[in-house]
Structures are given as structure tokens and as C-alpha cells.
BAFI-3210 file (N, C-alpha, C; in Angstrom, 3 decimals, decimal comma, padded with zeros to 6 digits):
// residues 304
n [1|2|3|4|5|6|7|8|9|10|11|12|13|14|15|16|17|18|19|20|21|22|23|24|25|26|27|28|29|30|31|32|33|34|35|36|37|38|39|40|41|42|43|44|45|46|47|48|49|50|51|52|53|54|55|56|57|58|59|60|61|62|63|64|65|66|67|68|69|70|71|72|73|74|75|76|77|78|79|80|81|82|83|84|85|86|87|88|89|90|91|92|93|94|95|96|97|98|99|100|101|102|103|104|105|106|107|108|109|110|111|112|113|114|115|116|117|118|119|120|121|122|123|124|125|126|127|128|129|130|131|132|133|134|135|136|137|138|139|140|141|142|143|144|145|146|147|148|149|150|151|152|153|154|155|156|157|158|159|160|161|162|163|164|165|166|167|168|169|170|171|172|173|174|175|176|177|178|179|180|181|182|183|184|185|186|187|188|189|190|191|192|193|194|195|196|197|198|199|200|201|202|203|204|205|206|207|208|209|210|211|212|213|214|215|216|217|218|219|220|221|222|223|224|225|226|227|228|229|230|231|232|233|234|235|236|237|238|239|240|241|242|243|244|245|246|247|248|249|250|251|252|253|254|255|256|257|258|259|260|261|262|263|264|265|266|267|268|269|270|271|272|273|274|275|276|277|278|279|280|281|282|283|284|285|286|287|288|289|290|291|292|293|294|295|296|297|298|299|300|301|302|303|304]
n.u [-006,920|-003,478|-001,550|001,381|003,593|003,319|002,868|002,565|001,163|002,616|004,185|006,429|009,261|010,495|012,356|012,304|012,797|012,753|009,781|009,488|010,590|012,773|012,945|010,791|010,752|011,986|015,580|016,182|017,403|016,443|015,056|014,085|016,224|019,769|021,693|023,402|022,432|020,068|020,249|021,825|019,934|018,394|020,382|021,184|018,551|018,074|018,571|019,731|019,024|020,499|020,288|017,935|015,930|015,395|016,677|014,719|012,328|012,590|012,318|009,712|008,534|009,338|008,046|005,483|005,311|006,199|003,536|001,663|002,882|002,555|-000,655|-002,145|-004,863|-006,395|-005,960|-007,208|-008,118|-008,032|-005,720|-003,491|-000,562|001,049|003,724|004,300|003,031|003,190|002,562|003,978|004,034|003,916|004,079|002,469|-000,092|-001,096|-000,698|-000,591|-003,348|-003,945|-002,933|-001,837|000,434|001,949|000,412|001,283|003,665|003,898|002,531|004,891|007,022|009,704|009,789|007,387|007,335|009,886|009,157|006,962|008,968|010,774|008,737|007,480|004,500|001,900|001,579|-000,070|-000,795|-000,207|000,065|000,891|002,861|004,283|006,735|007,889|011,065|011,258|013,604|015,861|013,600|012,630|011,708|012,632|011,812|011,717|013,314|011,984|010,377|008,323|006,814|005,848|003,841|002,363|001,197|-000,141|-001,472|-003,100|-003,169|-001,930|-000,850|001,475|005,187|005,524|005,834|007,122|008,993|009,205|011,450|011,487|014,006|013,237|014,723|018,125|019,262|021,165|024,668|023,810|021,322|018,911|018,894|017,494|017,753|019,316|019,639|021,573|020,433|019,038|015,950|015,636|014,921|012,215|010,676|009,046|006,730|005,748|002,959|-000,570|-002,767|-003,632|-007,053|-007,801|-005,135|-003,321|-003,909|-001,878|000,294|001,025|002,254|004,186|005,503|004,490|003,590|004,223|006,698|010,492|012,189|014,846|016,706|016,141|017,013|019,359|021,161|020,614|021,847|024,182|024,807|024,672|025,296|024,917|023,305|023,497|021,460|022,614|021,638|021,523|018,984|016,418|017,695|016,443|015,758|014,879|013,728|012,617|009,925|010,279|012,350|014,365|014,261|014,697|015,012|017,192|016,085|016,129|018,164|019,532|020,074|018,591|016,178|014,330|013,001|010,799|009,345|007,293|006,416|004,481|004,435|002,445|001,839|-000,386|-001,545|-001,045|-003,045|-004,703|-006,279|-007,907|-006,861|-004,119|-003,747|-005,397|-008,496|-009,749|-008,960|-007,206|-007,783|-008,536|-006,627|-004,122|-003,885|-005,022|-007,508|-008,900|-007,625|-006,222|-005,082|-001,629|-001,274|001,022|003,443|005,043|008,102|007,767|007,218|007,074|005,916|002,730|001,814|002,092]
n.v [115,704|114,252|114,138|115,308|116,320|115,219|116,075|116,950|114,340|112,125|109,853|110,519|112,887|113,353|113,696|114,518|114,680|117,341|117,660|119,775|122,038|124,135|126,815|127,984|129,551|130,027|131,005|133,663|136,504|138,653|138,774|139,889|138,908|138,652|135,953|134,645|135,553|134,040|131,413|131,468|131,672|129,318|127,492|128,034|128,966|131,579|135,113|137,969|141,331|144,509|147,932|148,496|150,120|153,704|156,754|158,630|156,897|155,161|156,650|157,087|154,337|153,995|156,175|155,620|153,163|153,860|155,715|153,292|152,073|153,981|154,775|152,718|152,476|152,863|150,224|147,124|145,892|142,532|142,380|143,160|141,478|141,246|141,077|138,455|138,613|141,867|144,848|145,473|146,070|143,288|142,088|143,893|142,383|142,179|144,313|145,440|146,141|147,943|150,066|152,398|152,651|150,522|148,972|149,860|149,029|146,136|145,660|146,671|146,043|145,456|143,638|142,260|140,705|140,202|137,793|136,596|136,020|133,984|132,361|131,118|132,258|134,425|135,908|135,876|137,964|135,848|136,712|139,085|141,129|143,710|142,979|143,624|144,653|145,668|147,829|146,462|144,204|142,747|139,902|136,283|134,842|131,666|128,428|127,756|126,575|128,119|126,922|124,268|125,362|126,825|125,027|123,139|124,354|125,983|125,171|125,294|123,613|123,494|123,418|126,570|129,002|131,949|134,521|137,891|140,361|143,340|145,173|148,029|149,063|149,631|146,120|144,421|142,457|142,406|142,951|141,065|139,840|138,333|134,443|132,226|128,726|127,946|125,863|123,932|124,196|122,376|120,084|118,882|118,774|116,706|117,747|116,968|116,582|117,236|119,922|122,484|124,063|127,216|127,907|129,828|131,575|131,570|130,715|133,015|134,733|132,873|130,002|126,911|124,375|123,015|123,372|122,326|119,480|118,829|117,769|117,117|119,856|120,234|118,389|119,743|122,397|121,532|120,314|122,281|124,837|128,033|131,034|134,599|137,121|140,524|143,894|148,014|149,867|149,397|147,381|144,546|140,844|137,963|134,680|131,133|129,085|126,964|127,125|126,930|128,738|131,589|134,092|136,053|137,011|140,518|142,377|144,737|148,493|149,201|149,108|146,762|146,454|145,017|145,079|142,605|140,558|138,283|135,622|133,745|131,507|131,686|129,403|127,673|127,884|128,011|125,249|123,011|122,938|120,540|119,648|120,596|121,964|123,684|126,935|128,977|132,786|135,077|137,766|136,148|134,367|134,595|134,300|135,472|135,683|137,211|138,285|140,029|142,970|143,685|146,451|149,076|150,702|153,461|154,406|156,277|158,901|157,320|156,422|158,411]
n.w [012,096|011,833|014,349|014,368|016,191|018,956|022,222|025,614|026,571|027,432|029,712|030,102|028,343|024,951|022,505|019,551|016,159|013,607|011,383|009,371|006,480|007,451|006,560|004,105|001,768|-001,527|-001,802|-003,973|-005,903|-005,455|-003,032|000,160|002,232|002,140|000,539|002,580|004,645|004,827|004,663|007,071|009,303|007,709|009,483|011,965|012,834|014,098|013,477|013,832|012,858|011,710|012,933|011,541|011,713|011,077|013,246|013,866|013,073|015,190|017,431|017,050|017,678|020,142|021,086|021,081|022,598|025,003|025,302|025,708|028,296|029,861|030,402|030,807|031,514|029,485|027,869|026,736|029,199|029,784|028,165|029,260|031,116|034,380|036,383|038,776|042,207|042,112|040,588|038,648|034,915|032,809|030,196|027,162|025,663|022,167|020,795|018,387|017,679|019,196|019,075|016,648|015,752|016,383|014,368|011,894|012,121|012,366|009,412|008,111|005,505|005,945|008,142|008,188|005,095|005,163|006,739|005,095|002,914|003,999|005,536|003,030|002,172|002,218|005,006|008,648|011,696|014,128|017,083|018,888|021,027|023,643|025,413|028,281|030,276|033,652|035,367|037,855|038,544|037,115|035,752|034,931|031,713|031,417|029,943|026,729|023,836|021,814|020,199|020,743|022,936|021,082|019,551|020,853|022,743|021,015|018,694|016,575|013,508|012,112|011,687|010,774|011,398|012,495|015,146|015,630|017,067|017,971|019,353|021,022|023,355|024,599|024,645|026,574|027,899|030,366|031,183|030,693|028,254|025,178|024,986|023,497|021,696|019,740|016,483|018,020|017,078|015,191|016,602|018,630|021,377|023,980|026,168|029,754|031,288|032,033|030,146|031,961|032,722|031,228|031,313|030,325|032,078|034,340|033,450|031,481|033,432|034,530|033,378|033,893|032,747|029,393|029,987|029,100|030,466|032,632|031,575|029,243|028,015|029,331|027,083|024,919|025,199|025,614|022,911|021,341|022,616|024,233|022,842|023,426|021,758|021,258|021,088|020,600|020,486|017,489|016,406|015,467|016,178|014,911|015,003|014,600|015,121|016,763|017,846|020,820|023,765|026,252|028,926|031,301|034,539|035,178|037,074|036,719|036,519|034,455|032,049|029,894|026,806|023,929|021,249|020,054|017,268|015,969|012,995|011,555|008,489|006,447|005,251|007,448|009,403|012,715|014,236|015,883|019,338|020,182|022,542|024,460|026,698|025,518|023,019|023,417|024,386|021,850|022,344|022,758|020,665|017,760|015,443|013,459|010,872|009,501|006,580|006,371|004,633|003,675|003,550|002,012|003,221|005,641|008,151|010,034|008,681|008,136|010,353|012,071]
ca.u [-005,567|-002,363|-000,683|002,840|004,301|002,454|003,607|001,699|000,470|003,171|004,339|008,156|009,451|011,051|013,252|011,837|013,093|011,729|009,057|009,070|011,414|013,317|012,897|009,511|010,449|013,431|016,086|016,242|018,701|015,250|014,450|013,999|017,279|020,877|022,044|024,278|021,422|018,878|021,425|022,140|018,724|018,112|021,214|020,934|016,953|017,575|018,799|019,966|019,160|021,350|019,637|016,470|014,701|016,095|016,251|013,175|011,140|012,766|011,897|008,017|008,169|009,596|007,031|004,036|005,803|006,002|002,267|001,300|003,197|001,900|-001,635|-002,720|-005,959|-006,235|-005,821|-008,009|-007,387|-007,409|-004,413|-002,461|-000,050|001,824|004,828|004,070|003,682|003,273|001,842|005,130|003,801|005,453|003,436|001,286|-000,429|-002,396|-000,740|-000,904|-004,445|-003,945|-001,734|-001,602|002,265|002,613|-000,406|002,233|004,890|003,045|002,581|006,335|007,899|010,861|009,290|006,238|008,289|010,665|008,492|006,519|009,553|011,042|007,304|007,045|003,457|000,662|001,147|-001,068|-000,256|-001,025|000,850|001,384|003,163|005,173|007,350|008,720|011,266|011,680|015,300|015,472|012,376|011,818|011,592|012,827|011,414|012,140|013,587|010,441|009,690|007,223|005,355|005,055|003,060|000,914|000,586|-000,783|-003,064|-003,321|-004,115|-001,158|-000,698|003,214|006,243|005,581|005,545|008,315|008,562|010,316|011,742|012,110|014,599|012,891|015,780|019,355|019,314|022,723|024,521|023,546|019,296|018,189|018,526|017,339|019,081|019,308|020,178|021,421|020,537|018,102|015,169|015,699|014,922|011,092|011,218|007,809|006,519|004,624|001,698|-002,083|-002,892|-004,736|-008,331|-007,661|-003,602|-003,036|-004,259|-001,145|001,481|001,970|003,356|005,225|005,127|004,909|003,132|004,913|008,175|011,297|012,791|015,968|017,747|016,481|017,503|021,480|021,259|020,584|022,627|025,708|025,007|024,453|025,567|023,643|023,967|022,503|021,699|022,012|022,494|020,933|017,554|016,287|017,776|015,891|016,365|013,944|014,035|011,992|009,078|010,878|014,185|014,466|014,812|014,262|015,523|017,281|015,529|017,162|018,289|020,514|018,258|017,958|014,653|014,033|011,509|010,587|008,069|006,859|005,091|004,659|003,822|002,230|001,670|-002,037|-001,733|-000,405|-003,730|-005,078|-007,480|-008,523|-006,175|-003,958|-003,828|-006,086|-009,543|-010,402|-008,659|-006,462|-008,067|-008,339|-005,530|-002,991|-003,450|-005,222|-008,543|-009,591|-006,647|-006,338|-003,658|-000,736|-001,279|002,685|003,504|006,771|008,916|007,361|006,524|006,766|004,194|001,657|001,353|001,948]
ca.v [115,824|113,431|114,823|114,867|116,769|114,877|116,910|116,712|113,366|110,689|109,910|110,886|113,665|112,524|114,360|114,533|115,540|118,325|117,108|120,846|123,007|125,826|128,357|127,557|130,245|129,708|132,049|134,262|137,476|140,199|138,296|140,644|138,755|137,602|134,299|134,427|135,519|132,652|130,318|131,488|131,659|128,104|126,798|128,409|129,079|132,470|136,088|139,759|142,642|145,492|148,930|147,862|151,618|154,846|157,199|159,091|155,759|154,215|157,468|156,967|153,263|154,446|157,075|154,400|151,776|154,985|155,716|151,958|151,907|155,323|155,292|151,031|152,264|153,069|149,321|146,155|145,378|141,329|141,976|143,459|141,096|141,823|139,803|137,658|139,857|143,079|145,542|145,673|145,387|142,264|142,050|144,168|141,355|142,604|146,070|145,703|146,505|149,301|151,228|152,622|153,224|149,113|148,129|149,694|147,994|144,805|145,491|146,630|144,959|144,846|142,418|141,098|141,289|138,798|137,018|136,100|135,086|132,786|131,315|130,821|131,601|135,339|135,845|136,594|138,064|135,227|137,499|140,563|142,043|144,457|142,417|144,941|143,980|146,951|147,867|145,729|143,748|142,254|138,631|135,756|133,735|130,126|127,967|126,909|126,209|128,547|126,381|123,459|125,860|127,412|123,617|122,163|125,031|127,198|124,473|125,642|122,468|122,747|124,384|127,469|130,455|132,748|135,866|138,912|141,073|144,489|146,364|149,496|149,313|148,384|144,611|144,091|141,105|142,430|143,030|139,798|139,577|136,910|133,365|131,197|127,765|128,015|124,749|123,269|124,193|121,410|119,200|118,905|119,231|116,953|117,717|116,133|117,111|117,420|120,887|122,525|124,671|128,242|127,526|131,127|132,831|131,435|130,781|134,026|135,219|132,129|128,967|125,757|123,215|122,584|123,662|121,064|119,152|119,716|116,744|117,457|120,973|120,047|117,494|120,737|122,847|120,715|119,591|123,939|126,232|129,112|132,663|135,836|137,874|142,036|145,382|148,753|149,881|149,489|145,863|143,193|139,581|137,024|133,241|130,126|129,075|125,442|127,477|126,645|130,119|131,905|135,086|135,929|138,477|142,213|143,104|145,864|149,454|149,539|148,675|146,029|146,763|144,742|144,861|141,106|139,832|136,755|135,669|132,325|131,391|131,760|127,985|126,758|128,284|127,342|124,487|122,557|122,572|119,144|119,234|121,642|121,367|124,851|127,241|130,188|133,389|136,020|138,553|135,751|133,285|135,648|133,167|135,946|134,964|138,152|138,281|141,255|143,703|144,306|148,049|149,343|151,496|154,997|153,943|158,083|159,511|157,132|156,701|159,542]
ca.w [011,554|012,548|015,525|014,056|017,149|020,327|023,482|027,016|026,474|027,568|031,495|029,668|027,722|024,073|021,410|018,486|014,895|013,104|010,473|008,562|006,558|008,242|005,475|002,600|000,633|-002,020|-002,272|-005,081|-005,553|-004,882|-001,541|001,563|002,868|001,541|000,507|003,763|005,885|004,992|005,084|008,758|009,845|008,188|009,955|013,559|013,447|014,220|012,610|013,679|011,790|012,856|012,105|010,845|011,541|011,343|014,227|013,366|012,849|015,975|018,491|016,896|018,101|021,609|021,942|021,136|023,851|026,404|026,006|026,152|029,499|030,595|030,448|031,092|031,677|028,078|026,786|027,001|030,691|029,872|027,717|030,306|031,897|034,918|037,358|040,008|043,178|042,283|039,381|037,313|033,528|032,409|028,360|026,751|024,495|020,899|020,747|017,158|018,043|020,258|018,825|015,413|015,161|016,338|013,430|010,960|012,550|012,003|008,367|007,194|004,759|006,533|008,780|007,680|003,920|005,492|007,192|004,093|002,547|005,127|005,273|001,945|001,985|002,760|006,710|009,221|012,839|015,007|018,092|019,198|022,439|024,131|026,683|029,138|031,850|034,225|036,609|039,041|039,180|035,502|035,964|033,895|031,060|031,576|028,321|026,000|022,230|021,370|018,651|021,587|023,629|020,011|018,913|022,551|023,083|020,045|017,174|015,307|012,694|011,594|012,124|009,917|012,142|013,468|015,824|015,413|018,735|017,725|019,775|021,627|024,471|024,297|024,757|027,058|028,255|032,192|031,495|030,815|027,002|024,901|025,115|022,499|021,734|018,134|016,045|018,610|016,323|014,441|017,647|019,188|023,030|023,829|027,678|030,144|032,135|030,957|029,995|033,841|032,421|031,346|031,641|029,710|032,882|034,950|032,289|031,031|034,492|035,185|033,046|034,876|032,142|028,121|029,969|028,693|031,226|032,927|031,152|027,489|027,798|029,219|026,016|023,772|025,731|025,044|021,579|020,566|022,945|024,370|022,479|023,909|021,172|021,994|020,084|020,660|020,163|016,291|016,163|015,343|016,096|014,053|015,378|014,116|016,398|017,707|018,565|022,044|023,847|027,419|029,411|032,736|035,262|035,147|038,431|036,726|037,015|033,097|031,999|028,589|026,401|022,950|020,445|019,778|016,260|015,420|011,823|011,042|007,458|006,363|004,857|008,687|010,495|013,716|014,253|017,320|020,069|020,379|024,570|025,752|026,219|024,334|022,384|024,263|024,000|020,544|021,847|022,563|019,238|016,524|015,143|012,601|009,647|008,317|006,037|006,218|003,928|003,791|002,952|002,038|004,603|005,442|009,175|010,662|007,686|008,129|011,126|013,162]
c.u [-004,596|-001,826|000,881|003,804|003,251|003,238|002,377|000,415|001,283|003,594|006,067|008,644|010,579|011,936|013,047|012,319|012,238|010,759|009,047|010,222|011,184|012,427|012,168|010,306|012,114|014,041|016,239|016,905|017,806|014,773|015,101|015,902|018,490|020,506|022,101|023,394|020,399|019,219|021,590|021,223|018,192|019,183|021,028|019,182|017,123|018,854|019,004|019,875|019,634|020,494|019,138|015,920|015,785|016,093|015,048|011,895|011,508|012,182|010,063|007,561|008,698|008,290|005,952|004,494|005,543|004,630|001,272|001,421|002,737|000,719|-002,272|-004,305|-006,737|-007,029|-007,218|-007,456|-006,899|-005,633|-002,987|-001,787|001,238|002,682|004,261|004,228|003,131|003,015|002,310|004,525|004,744|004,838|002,360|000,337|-001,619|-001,828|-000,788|-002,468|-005,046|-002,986|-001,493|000,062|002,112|001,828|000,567|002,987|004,737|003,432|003,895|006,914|009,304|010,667|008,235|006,930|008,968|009,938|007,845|007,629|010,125|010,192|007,134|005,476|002,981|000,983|-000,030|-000,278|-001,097|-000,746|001,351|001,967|004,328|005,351|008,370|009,621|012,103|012,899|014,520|014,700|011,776|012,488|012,148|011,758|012,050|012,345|012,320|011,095|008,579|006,138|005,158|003,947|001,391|000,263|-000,263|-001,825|-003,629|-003,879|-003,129|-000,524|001,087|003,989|006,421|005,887|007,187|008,446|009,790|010,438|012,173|012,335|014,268|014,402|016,946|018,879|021,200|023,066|024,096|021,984|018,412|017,428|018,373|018,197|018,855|019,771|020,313|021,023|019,410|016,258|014,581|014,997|013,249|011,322|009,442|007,914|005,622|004,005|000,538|-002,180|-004,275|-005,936|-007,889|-005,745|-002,957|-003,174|-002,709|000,292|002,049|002,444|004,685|004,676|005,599|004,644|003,844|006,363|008,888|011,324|014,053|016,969|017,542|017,280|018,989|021,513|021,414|021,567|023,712|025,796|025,028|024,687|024,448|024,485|023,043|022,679|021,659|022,273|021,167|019,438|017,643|016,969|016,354|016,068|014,368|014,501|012,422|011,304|009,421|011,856|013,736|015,479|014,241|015,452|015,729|016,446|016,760|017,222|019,049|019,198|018,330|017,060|015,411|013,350|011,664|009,480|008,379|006,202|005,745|003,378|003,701|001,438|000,239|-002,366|-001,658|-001,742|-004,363|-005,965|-007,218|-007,267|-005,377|-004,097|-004,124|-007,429|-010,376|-009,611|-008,301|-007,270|-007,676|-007,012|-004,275|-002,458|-004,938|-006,220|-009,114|-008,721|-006,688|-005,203|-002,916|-000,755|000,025|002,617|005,127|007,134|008,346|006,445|006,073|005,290|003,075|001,336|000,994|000,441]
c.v [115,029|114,610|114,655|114,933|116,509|116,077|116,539|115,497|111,620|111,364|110,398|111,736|112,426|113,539|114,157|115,527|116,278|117,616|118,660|121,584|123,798|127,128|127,373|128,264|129,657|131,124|132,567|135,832|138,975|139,538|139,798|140,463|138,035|136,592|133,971|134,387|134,272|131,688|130,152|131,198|129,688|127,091|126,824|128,540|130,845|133,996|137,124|140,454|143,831|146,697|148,974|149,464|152,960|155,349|158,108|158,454|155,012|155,477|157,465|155,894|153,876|155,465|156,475|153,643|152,814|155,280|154,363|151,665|153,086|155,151|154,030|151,087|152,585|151,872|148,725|145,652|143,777|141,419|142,483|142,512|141,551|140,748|139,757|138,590|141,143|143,297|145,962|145,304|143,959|141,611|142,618|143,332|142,935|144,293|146,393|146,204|147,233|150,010|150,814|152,019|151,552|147,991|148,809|149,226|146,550|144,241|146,045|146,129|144,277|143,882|141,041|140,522|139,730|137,520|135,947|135,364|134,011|131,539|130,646|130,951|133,655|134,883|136,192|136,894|136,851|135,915|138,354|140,971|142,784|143,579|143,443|144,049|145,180|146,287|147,308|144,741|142,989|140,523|137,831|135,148|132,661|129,187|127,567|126,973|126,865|127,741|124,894|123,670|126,051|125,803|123,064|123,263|126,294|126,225|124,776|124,288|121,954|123,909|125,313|128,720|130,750|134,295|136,239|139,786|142,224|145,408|147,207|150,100|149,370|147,144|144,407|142,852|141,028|142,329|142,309|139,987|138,638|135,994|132,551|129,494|127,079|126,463|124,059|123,740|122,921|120,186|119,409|118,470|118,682|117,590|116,929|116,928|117,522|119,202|121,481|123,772|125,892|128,545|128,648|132,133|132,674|131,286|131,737|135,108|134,391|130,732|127,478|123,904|123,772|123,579|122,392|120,598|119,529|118,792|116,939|118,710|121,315|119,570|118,881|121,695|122,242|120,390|121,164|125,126|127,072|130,311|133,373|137,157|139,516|142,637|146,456|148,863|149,937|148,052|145,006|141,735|138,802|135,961|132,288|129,922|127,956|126,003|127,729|128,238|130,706|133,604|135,068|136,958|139,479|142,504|144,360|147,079|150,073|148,839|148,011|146,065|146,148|144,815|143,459|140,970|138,682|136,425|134,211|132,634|131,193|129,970|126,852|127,693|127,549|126,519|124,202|122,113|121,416|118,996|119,773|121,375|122,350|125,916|128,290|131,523|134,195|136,813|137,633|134,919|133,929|133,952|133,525|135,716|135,655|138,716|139,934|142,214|144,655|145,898|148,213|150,511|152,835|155,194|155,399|158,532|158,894|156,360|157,628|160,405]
c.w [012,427|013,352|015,088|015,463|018,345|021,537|024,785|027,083|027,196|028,880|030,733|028,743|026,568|023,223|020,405|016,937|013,963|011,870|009,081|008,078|007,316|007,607|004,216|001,760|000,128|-002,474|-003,649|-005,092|-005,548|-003,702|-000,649|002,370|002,129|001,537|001,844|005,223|005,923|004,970|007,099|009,698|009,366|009,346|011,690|013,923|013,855|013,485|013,831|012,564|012,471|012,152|011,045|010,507|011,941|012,447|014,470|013,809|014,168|017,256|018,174|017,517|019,464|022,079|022,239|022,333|025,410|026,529|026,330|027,479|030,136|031,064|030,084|031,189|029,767|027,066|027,569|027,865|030,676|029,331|028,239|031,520|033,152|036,006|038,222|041,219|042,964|040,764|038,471|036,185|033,124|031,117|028,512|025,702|023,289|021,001|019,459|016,579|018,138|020,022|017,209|014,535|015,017|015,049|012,196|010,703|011,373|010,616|007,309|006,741|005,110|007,555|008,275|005,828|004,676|005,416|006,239|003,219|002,715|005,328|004,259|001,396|002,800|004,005|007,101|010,677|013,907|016,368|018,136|020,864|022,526|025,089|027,147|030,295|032,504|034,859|037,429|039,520|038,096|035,783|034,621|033,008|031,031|030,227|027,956|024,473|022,140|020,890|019,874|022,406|022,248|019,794|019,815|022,566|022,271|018,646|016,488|014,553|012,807|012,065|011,316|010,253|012,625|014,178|015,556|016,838|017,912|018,916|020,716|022,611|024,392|025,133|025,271|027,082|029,894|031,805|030,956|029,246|027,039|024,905|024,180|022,160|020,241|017,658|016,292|017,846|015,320|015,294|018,402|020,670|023,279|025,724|028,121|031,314|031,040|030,606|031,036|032,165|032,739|031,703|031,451|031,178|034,185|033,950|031,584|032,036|035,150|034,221|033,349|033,491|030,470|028,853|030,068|030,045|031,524|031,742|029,475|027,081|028,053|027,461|024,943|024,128|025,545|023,718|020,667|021,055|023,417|023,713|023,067|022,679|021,244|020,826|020,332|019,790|018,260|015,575|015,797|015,073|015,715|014,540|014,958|015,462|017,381|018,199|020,201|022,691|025,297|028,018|030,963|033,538|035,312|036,485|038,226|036,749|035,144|032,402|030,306|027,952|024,766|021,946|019,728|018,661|016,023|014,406|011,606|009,678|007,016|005,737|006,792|009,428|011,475|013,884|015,660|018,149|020,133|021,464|025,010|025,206|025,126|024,076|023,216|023,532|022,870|020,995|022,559|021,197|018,744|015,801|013,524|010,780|009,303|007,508|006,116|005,016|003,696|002,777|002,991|003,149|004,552|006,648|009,817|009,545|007,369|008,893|012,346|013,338]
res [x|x|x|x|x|x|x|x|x|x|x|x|x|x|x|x|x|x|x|x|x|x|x|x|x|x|x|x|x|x|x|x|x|x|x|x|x|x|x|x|x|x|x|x|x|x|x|x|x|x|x|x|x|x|x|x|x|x|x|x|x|x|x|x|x|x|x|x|x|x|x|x|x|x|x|x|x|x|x|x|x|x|x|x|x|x|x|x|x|x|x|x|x|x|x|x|x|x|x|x|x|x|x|x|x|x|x|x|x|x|x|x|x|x|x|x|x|x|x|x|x|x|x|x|x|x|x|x|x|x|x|x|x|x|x|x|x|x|x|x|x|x|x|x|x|x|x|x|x|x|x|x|x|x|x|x|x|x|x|x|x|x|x|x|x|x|x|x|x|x|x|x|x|x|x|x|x|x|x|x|x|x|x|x|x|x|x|x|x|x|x|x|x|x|x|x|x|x|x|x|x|x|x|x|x|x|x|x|x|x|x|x|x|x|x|x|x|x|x|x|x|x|x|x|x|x|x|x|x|x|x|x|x|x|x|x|x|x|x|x|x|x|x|x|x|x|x|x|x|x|x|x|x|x|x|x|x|x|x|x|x|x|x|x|x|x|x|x|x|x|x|x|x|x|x|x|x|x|x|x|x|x|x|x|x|x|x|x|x|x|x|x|x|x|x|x|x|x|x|x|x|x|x|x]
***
């Protein structure tokens, strides 16, 4: 297959225009989301949903995230990442997995439902995690492009995919909410350096290789602004997989906690790596394609 989006192949980073719609699906007045909203989401690349889950359905997802973090010996130890240093959780990867409540999550129409329409196209979960960032001690994420990282060492073809952040915590402007860089979606961010053997085992505590440069990322930074999107637990913010996006470390003593999916389009599935020499393991990029079996809202009675 043509490499549309090269990345970790040239001695110079480039800027590259998007090759893919924003938004497949076409609006219609029974879509999942307004006019106004899929408008916004194609324009900026990314969305808020303000009280997405009741309080009921949002203390069921808190209790699942509390025994995830409780009882580590529990999960599949690979998919337990933790910060540089010390034994702070810092992602639970594949909890859609490991945990009932988060495999309903997964499949709610109010997400996956979107998702599918935005796509234009049957999802599948290519990603799953809980990203935690405890008081005091929760480290940053550094700016990236998601879909440069899935495309370089995940095989992901086109720009079809997008993740959803649901909420668990409040999301402030002190505890190292998300950052955004509305617009810059539109814009391909390539990098340079080869892709090092097994790159997943260092990159998801600190990522050193498909991070921009300093000079493409002023360039986007001036041409779009940064937003930090927040709002109490039961939010959900949705962003496109090119939207150029990163977090500060929390030094305040209130902990961050999200539930992560990410939905790529069962037509956009993974093939052979473009810049790595083999394929990132099953619970970070999802191999098995198994489409969402979207369910309508009724997250407390079937899964509790």
C-alpha cells in the first residue's frame, strides 16, 4: 500500500496536509450529534460532551476505575504501565478487557454510536486505557498526533480513527488537563528518527521517537492556539486522531483519572507497520477487528 503519510523516514521533519475527511459520515437530523456539533468537531477536530452519564452510571464507572487501581495484581501485568521512577500507575491499557462495567462502556451508543457516525463506517476498539495522573506526582504527556504514532507502528492506513476521554475525575485548569491545538488536525506533523526495537516498552512512560519538533509545533501553536479542555466528572471530550494534543504533570494533590477508547473504522484496519520493524503488541493496537456491537444506554443494569 502507498505510504500517503511517510513519518520517521527523512533526516527533516515536513508539514503535511491532511489526505482524509474529518467527519465520513453525513449529517442527517437522527445522527448521534447536532448540526452545530459536527460542524465543530469537523472544524476544530475535537468535541465536549457535557453530562454524557448520569450520576448513577458515572459512580459505576468510578467504582470500576477504583478497583482497577486497587487490586493491580488482578490485571494482565504487561498492561500495566507505570511513571518513570517509581510505581505510580500511569495507564491501565485493554481495560475494556478487564473490566465488565469498561466492556459496556466501550459498547454505548453514546460513544461508540458517535463514533460510528463521525467514521462513517462499523467500529472496532483499536484502544483501550485508563490514564491515571495521581497528586503530586502524575507526569506529563508531551505534544503528539496520535495516528503518527498508530500509522508508524500500528499499520493504521488513513486518518479514520478517533478517541474518546471519558471524565472519571474533574479535569481542572491546575491537574494537567488535556491541551489541544484546535484546527491542527488538518496538518500532518512527519518526525524523524528510525523506529528503536520494541519502542512501546519505553514510549509509553516517556516518548522520545514520532514526537514533533520544537519548530513545527510553535508553527501550529501560532497558526491555532492551545485550548485545555475541562469539566467535571461524566464529561466527555472526543478529538480526531491527527489533532495535535499533550498534557502538563499535576503537581496539585488532586488526582486525574480518564477512561480512554479509541475507535478505528473496521474499513481503516491495521496492516503492516510503515516504520517499525513489527507490529506493537495486542493490548495496545487491537489485531482481532471485532466490530462494536453498539447497545443503547442502560450502562448500571447490565453491567453491574
Amino acid at each position: 500500500m502507498q505510504d500517503v503519510y511517510p513519518s520517521r523516514c527523512a533526516a527533516e521533519p515536513e508539514l503535511l496536509p491532511r489526505q482524509d475527511p474529518v467527519v465520513h459520515g453525513e449529517w442527517r437530523p437522527d445522527a448521534p450529534l447536532t448540526r452545530a456539533q459536527t460542524e465543530q468537531f469537523e472544524r476544530n477536530g475535537y468535541l465536549v460532551i457535557e453530562n454524557a452519564f448520569d450520576p448513577a452510571e458515572l459512580e459505576a464507572l468510578q467504582n470500576a476505575t477504583g478497583r482497577l487501581l486497587a487490586d493491580p495484581s488482578s490485571l494482565d501485568r504487561e498492561t500495566i504501565i507505570t511513571e518513570r521512577g517509581s510505581d505510580e500507575i500511569r495507564s491501565i491499557f485493554a481495560i475494556h478487557e478487564q473490566s465488565r462495567v469498561m466492556a459496556r462502556l466501550a459498547a454505548d451508543e453514546r460513544l461508540a454510536g458517535v463514533a460510528s457516525f463521525l467514521l462513517g463506517d462499523d467500529v472496532y476498539v483499536h484502544q483501550s486505557r485508563l490514564n491515571y495522573k495521581p497528586g503530586f506526582k502524575g507526569k506529563e504527556f508531551f505534544w503528539h498526533s496520535d495516528f503518527e504514532t498508530w500509522h508508524t507502528e500500528d499499520g493504521m492506513p488513513r486518518m479514520r480513527a478517533l478517541s474518546m476521554s471519558v471524565l472519571l475525575a474533574a479535569n481542572t485548569p491546575h491537574n494537567g488537563p488535556l491541551m489541544v491545538m484546535p484546527g491542527s488536525h488538518r496538518t500532518y506533523v512527519t518526525c524523524v528518527g528510525e523506529t528503536p526495537e520494541d519502542h512501546y516498552r519505553m514510549s509509553l512512560k516517556k516518548q522520545e521517537y514520532g514526537v514533533p519538533d520544537e519548530l513545527s509545533l510553535a508553527t501550529l501553536a501560532q497558526q491555532h492556539g492551545i485550548d485545555a479542555p475541562t469539566g467535571p466528572p461524566g464529561t466527555v471530550i472526543l478529538f480526531d486522531c491527527n489533532l495535535m494534543h499533550g498534557s502538563n504533570g499535576n503537581i496539585t494533590p488532586f488526582p486525574r483519572a480518564n477512561a480512554f477508547l479509541v475507535y478505528n473504522a473496521m474499513s481503516n484496519r491495521l496492516q503492516k507497520p510503515f516504520a517499525a520493524d513489527k507490529p506493537r503488541p495486542q493490548f495496545i493496537a487491537d489485531r482481532t477487528f471485532q466490530p462494536v456491537a453498539i447497545r443503547s444506554p442502560a450502562l448500571l443494569e447490565e453491567a453491574a
